[in-house]
Every structure is written in structure tokens, then in C-alpha cells.
mmCIF file of the N, C-alpha and C atoms, coordinates in Angstrom:
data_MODEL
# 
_entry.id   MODEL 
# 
loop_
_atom_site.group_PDB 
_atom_site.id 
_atom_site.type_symbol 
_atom_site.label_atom_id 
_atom_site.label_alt_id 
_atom_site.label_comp_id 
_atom_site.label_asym_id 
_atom_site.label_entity_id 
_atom_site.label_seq_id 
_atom_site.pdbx_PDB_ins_code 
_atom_site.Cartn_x 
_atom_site.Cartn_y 
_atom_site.Cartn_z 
_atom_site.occupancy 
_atom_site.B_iso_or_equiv 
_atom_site.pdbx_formal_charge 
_atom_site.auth_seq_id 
_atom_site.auth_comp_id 
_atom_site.auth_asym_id 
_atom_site.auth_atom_id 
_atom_site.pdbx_PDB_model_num 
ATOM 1   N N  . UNK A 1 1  ? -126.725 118.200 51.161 1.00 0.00 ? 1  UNK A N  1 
ATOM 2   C CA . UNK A 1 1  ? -127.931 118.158 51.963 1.00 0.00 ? 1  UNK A CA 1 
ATOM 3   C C  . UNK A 1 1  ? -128.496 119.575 52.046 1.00 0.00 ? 1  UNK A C  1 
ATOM 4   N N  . UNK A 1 2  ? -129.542 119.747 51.898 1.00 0.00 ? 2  UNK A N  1 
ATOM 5   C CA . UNK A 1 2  ? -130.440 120.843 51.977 1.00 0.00 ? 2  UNK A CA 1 
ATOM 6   C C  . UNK A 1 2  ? -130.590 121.598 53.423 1.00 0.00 ? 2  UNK A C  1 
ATOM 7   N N  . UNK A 1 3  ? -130.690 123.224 53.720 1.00 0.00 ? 3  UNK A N  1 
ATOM 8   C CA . UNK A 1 3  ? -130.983 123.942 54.826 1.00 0.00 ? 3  UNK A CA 1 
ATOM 9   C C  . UNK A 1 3  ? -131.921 122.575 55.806 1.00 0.00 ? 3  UNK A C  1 
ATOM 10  N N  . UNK A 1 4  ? -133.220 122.833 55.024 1.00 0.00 ? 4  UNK A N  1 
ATOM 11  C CA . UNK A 1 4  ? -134.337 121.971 55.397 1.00 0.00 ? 4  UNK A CA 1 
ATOM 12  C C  . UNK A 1 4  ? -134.087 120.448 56.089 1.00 0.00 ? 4  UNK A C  1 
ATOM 13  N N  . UNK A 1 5  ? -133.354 120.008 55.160 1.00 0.00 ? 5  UNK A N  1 
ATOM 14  C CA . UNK A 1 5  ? -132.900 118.725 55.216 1.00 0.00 ? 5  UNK A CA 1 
ATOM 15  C C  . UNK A 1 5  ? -132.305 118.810 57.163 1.00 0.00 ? 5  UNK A C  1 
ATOM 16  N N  . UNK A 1 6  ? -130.875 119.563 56.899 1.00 0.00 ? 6  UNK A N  1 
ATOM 17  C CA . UNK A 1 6  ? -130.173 119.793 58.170 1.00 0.00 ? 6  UNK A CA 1 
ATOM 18  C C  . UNK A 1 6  ? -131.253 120.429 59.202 1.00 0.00 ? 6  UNK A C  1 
ATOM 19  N N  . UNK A 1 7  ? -132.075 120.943 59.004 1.00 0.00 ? 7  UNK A N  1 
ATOM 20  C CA . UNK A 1 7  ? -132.573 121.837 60.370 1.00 0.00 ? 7  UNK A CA 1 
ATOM 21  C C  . UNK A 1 7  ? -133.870 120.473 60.898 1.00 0.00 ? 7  UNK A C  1 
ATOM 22  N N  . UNK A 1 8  ? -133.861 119.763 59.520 1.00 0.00 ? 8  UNK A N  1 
ATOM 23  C CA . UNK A 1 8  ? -134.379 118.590 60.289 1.00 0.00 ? 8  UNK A CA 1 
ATOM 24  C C  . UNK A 1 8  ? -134.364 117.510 61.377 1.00 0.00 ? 8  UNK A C  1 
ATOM 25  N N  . UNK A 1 9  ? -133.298 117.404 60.572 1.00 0.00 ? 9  UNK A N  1 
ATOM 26  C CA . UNK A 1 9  ? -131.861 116.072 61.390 1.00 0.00 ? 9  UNK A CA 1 
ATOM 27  C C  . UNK A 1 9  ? -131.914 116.619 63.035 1.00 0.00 ? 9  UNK A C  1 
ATOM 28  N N  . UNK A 1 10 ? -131.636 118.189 62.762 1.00 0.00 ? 10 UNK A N  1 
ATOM 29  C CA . UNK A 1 10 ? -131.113 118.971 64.363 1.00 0.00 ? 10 UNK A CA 1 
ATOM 30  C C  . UNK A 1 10 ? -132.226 118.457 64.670 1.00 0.00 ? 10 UNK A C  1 
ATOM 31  N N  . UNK A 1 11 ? -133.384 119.155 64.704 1.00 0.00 ? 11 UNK A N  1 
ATOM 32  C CA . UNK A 1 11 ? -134.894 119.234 65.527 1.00 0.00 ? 11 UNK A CA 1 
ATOM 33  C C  . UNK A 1 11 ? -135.023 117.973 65.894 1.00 0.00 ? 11 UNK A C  1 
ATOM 34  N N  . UNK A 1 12 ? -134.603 116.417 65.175 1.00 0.00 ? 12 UNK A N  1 
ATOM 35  C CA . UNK A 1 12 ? -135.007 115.477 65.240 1.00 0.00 ? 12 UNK A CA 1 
ATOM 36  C C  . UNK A 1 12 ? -134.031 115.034 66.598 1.00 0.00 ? 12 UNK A C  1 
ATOM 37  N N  . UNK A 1 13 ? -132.838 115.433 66.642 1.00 0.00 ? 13 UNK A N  1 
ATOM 38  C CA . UNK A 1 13 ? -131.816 115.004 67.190 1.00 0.00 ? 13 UNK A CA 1 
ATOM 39  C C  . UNK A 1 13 ? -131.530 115.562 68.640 1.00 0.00 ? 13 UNK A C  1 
ATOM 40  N N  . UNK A 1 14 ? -132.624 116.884 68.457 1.00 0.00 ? 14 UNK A N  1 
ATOM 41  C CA . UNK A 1 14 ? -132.420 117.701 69.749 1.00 0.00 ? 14 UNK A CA 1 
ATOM 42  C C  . UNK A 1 14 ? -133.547 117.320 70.785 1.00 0.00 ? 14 UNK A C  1 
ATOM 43  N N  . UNK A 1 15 ? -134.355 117.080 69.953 1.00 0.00 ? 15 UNK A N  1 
ATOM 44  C CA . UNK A 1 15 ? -135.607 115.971 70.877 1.00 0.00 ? 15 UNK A CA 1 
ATOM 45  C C  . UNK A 1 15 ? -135.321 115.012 71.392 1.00 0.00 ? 15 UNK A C  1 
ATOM 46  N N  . UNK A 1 16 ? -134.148 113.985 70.026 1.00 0.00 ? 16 UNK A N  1 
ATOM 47  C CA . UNK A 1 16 ? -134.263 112.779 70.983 1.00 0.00 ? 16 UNK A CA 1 
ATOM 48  C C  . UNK A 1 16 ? -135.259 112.337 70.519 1.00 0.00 ? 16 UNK A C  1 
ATOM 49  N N  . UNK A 1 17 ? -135.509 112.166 69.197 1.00 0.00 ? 17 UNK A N  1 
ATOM 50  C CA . UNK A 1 17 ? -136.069 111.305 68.061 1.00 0.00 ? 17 UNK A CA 1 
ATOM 51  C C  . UNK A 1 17 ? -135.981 110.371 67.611 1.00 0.00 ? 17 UNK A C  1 
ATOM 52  N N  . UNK A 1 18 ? -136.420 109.584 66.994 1.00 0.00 ? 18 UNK A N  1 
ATOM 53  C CA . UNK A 1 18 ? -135.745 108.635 65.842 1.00 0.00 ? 18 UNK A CA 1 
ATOM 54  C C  . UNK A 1 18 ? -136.316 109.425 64.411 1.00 0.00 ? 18 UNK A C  1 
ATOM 55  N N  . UNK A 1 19 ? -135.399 109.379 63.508 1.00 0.00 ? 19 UNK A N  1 
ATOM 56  C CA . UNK A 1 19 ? -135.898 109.614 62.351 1.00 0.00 ? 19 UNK A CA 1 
ATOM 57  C C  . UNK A 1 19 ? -136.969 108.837 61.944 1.00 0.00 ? 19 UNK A C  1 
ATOM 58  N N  . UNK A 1 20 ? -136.845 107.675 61.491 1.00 0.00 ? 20 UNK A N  1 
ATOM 59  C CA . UNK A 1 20 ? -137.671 106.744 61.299 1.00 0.00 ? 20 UNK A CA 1 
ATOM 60  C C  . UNK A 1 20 ? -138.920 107.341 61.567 1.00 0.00 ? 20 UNK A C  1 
ATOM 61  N N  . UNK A 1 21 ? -139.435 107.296 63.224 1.00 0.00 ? 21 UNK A N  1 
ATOM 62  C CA . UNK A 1 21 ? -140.346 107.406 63.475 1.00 0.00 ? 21 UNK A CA 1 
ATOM 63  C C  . UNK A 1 21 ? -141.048 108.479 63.102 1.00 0.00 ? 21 UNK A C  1 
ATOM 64  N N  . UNK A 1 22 ? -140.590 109.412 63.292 1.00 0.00 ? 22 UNK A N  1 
ATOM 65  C CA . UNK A 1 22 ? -141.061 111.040 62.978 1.00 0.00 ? 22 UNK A CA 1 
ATOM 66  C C  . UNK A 1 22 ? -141.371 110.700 61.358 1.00 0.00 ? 22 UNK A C  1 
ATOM 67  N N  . UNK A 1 23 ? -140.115 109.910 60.489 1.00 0.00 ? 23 UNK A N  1 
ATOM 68  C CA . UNK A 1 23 ? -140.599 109.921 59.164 1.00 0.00 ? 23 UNK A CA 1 
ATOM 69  C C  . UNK A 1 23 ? -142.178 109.141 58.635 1.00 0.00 ? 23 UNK A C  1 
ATOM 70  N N  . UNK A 1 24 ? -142.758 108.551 59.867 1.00 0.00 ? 24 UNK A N  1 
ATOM 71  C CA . UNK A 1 24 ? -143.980 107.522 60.174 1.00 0.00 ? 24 UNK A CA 1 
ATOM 72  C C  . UNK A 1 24 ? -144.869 108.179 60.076 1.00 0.00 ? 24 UNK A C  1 
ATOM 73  N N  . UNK A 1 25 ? -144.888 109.157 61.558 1.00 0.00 ? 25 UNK A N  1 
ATOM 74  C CA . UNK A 1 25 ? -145.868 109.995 61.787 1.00 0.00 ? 25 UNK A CA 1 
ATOM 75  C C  . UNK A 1 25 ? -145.925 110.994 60.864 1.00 0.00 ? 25 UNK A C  1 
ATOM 76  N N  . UNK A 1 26 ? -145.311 111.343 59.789 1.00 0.00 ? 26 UNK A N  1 
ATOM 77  C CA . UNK A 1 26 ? -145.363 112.428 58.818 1.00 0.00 ? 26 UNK A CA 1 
ATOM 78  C C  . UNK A 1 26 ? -146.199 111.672 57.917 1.00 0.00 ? 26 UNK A C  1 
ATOM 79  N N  . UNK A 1 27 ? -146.757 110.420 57.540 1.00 0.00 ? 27 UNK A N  1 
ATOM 80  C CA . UNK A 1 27 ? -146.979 109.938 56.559 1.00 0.00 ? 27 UNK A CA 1 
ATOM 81  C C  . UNK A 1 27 ? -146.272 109.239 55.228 1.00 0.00 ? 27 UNK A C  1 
ATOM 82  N N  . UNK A 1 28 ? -144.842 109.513 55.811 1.00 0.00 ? 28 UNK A N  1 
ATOM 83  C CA . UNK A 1 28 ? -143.874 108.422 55.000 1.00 0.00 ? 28 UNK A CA 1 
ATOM 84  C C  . UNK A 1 28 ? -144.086 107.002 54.870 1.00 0.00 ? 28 UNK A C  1 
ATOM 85  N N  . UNK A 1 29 ? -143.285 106.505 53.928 1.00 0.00 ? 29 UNK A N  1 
ATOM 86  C CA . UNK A 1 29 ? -143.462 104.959 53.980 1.00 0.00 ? 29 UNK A CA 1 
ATOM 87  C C  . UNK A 1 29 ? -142.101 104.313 53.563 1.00 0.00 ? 29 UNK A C  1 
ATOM 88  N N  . UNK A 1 30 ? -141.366 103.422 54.364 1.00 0.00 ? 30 UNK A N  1 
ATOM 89  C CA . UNK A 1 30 ? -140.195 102.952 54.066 1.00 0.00 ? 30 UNK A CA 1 
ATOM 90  C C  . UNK A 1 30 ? -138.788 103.930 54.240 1.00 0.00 ? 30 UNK A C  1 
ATOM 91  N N  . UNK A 1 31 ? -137.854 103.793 53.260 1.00 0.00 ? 31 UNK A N  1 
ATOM 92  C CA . UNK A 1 31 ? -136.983 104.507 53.384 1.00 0.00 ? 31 UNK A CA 1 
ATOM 93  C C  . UNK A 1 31 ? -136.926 105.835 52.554 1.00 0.00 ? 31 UNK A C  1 
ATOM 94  N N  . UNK A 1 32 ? -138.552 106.659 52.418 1.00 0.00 ? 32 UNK A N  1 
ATOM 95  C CA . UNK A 1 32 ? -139.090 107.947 51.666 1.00 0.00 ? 32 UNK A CA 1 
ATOM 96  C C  . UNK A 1 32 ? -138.037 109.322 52.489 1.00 0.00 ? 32 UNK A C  1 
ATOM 97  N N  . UNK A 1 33 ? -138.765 108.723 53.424 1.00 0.00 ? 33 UNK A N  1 
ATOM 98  C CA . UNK A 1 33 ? -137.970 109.895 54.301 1.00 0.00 ? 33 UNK A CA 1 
ATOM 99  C C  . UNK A 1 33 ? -136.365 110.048 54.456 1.00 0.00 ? 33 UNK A C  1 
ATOM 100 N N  . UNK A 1 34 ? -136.173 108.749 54.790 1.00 0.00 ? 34 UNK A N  1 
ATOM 101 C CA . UNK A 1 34 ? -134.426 108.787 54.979 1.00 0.00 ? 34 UNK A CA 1 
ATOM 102 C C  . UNK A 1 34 ? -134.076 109.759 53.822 1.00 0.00 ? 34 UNK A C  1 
ATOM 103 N N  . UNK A 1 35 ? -134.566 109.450 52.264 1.00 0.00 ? 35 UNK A N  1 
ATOM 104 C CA . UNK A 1 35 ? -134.479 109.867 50.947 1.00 0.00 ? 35 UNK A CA 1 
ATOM 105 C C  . UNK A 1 35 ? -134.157 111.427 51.186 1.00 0.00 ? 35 UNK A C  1 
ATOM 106 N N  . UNK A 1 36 ? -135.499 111.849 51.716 1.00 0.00 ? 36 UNK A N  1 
ATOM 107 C CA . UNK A 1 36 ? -135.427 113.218 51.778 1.00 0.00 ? 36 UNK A CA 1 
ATOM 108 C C  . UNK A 1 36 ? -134.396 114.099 52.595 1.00 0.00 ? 36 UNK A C  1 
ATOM 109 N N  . UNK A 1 37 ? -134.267 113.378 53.943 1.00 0.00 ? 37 UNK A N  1 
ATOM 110 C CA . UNK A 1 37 ? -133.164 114.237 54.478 1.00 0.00 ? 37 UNK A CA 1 
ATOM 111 C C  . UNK A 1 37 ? -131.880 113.437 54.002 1.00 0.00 ? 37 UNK A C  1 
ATOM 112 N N  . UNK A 1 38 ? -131.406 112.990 53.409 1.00 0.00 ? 38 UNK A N  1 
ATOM 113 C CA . UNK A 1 38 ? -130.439 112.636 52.405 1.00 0.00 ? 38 UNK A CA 1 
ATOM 114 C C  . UNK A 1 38 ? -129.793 113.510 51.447 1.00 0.00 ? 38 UNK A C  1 
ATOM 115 N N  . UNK A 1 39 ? -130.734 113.945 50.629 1.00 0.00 ? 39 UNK A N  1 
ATOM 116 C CA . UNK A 1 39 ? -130.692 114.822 49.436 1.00 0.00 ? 39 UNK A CA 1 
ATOM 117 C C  . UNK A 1 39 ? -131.194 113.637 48.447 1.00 0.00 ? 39 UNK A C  1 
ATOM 118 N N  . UNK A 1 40 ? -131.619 112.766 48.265 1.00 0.00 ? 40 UNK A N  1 
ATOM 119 C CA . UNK A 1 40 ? -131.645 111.807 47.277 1.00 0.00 ? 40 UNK A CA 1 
ATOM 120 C C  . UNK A 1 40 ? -133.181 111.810 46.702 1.00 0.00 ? 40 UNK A C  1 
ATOM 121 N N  . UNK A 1 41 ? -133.908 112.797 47.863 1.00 0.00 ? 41 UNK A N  1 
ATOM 122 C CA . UNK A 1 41 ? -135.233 112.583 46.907 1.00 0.00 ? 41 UNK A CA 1 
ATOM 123 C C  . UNK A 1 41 ? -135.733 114.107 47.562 1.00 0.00 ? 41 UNK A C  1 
ATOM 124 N N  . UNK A 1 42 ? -135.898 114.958 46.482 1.00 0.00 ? 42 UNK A N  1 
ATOM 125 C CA . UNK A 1 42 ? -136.522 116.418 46.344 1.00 0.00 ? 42 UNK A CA 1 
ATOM 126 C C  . UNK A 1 42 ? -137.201 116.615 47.523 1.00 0.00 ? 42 UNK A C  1 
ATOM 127 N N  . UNK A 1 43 ? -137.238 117.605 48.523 1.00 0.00 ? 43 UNK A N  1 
ATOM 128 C CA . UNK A 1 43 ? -138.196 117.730 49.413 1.00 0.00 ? 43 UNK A CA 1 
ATOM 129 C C  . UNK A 1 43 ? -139.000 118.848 48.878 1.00 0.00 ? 43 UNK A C  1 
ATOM 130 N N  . UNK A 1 44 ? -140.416 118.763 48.781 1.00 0.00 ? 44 UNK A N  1 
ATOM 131 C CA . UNK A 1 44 ? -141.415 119.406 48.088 1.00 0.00 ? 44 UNK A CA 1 
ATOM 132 C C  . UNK A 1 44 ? -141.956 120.622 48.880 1.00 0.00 ? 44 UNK A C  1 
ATOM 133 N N  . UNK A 1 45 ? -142.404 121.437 48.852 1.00 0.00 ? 45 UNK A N  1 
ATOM 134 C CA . UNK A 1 45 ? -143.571 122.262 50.058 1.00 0.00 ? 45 UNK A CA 1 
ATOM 135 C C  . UNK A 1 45 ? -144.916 121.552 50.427 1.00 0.00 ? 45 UNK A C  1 
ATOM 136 N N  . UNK A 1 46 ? -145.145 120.485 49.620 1.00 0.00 ? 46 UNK A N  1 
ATOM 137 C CA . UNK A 1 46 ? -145.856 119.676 50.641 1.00 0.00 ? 46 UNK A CA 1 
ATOM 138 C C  . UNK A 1 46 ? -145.376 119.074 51.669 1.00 0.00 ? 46 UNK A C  1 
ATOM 139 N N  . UNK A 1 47 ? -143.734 118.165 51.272 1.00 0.00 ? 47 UNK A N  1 
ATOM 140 C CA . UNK A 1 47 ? -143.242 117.434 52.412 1.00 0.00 ? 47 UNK A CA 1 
ATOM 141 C C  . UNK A 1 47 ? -142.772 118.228 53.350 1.00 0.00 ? 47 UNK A C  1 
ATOM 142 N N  . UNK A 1 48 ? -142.966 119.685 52.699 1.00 0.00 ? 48 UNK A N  1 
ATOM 143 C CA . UNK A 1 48 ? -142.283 121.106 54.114 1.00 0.00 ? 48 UNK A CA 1 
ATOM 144 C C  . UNK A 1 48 ? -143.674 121.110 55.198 1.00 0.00 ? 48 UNK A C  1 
ATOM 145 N N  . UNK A 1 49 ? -144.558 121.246 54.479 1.00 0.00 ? 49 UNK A N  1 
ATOM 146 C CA . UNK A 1 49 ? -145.988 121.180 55.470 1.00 0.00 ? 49 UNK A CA 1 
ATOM 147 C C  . UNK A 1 49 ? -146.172 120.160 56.657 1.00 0.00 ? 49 UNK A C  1 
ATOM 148 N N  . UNK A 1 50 ? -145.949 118.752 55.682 1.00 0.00 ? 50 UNK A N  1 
ATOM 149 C CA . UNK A 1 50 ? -146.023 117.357 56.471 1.00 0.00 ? 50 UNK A CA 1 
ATOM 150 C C  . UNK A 1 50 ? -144.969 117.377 58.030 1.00 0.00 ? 50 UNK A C  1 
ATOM 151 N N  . UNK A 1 51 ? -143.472 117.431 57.629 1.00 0.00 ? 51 UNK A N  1 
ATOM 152 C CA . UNK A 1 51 ? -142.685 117.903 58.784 1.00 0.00 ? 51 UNK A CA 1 
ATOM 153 C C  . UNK A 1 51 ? -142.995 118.862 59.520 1.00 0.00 ? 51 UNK A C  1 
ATOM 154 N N  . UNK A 1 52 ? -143.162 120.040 59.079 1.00 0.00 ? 52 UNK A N  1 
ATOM 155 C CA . UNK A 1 52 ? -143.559 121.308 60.234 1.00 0.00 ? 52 UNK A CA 1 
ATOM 156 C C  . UNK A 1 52 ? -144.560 120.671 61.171 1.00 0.00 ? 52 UNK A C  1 
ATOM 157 N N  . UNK A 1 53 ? -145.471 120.251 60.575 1.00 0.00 ? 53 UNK A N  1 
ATOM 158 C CA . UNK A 1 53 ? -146.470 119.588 61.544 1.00 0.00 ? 53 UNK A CA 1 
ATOM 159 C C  . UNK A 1 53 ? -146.389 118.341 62.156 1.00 0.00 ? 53 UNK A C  1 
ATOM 160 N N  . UNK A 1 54 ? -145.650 117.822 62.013 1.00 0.00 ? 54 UNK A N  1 
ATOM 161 C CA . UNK A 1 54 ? -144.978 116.465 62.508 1.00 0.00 ? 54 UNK A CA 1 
ATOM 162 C C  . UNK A 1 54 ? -144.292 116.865 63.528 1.00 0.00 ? 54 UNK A C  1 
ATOM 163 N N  . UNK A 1 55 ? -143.639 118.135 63.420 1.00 0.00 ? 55 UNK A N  1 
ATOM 164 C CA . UNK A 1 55 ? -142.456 118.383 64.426 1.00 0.00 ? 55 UNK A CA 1 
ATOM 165 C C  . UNK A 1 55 ? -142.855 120.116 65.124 1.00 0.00 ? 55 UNK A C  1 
ATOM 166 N N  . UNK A 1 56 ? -143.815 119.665 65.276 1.00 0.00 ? 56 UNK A N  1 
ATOM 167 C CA . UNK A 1 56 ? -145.291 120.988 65.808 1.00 0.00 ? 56 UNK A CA 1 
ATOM 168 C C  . UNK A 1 56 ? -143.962 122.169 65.695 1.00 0.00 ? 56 UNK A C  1 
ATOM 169 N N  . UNK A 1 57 ? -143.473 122.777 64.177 1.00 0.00 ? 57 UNK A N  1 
ATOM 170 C CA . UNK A 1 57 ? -142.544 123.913 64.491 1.00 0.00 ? 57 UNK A CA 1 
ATOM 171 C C  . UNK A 1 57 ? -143.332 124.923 62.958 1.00 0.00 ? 57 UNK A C  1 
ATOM 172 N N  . UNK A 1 58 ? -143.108 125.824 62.726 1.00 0.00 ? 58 UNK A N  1 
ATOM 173 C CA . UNK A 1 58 ? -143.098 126.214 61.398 1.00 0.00 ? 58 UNK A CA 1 
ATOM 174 C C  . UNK A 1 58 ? -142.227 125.905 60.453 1.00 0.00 ? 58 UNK A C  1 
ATOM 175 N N  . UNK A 1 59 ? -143.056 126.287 59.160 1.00 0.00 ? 59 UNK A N  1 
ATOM 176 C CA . UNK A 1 59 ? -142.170 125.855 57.384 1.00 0.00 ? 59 UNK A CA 1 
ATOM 177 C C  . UNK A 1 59 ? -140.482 127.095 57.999 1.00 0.00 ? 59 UNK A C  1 
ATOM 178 N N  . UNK A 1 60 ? -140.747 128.303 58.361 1.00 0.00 ? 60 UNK A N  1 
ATOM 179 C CA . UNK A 1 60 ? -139.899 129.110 59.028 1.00 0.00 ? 60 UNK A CA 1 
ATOM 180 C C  . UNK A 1 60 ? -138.432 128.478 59.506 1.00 0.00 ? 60 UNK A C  1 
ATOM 181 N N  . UNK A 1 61 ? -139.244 127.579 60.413 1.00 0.00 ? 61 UNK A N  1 
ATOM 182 C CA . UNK A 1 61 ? -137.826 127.341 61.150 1.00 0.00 ? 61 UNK A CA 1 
ATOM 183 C C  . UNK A 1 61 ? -136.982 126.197 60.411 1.00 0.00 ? 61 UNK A C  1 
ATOM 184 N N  . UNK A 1 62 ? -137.537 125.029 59.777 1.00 0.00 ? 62 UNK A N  1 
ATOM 185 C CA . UNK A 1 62 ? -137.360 124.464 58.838 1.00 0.00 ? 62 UNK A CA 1 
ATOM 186 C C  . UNK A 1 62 ? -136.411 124.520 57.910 1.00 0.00 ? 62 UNK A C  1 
ATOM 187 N N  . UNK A 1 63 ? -137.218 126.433 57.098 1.00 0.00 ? 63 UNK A N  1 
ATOM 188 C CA . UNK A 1 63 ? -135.535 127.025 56.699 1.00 0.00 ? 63 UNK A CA 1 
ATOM 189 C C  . UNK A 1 63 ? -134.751 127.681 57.038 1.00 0.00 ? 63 UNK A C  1 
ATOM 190 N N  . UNK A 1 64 ? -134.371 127.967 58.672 1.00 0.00 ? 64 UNK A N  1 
ATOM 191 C CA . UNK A 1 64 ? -133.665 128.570 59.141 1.00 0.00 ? 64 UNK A CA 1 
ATOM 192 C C  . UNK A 1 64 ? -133.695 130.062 59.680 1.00 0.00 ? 64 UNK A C  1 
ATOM 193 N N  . UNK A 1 65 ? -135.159 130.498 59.456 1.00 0.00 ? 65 UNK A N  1 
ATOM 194 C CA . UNK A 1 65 ? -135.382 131.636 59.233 1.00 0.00 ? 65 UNK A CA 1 
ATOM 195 C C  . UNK A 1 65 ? -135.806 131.926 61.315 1.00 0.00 ? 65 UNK A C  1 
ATOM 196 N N  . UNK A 1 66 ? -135.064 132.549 61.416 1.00 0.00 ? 66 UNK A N  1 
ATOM 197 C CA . UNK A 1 66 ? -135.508 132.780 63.034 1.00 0.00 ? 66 UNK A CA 1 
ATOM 198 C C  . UNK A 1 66 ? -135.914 133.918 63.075 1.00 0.00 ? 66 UNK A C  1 
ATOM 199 N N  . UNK A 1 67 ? -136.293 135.044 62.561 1.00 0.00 ? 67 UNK A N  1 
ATOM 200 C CA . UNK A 1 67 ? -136.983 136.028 62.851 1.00 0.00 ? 67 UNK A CA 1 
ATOM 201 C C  . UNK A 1 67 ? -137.490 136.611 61.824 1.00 0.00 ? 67 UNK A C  1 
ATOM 202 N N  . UNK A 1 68 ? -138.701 137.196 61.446 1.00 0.00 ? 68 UNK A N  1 
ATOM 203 C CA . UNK A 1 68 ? -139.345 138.089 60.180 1.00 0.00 ? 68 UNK A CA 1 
ATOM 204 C C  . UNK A 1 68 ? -139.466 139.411 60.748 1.00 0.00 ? 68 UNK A C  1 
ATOM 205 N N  . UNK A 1 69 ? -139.104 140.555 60.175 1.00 0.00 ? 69 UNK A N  1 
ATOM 206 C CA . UNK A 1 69 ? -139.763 141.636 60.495 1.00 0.00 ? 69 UNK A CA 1 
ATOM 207 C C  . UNK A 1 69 ? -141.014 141.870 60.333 1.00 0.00 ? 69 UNK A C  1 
ATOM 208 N N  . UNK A 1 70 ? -141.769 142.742 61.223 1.00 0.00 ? 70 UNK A N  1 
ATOM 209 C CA . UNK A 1 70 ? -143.359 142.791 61.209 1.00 0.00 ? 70 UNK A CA 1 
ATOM 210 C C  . UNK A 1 70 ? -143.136 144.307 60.293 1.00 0.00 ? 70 UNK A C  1 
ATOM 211 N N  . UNK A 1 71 ? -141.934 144.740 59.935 1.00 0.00 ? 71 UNK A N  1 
ATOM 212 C CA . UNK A 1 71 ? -142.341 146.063 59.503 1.00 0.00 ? 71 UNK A CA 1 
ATOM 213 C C  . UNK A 1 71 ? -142.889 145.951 58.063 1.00 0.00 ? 71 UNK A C  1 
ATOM 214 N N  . UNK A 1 72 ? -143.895 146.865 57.594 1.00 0.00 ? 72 UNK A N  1 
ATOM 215 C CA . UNK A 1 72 ? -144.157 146.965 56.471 1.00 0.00 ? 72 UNK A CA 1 
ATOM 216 C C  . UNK A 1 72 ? -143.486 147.363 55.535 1.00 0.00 ? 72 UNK A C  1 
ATOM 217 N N  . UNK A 1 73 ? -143.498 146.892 54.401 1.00 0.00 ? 73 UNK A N  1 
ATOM 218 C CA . UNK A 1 73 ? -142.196 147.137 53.553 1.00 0.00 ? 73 UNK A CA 1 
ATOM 219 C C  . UNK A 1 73 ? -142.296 149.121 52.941 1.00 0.00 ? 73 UNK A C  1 
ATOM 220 N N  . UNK A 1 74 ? -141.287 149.888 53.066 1.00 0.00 ? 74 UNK A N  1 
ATOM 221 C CA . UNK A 1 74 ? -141.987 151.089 52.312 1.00 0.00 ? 74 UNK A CA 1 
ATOM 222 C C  . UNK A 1 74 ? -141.394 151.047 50.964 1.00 0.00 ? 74 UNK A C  1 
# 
């Protein structure tokens, strides 16, 4: 299972979700979604877009990424 995949499941699980549903409101259809947080069907950077916004969080947290530096690179 993918970062993405897992930080899904959590977010979904820490709400107090149903997968299902969230996989609804993303624009899934059937068992697309289960697929994806599975590992059984590729999750794309579109389907990264669709979730982030489904689950009002950033593509960021998604992959685990909890902090960016603002410094400029020298």
C-alpha cells in the first residue's frame, strides 16, 4: 500500500468516515476507490487532487509531508 494510500485510510478513519462515501464524493464509482487505497489500481495526481479536496487537506499531507521550509534554496 502506498504513503498516499495509508495517510488516506488514517484521515478517513480519524474523522470517522466511511470510505465508500468519501470515495463518492471524490467522484468515484463502485469499487474505483477501494482499488486505489488497496494498491490494486495506480493512484494518479489527478486522483491526488480529487482526495485532497474531498478531504479539504493538501496533496502535502497526503504524502506525509508535514512541514516545507520557506527558506530559499542557496
Amino acid at each position: 500500500m502506498s504513503i498516499i494510500a495509508e495517510n488516506t485510510r488514517r484521515i478517513i478513519k480519524e474523522r470517522g468516515l466511511k470510505i465508500g462515501a468519501v470515495g463518492k464524493q471524490a467522484g468515484y464509482q463502485g469499487k474505483t476507490f477501494y482499488n486505489l487505497l488497496s494498491g490494486s489500481k495506480v493512484i494518479t495526481d489527478k486522483d491526488i487532487q480529487a482526495i485532497a479536496r474531498t478531504l479539504k487537506v493538501t496533496p502535502n499531507e497526503l504524502f506525509g509531508i508535514d512541514y516545507i521550509s520557506k527558506e530559499p534554496n542557496a
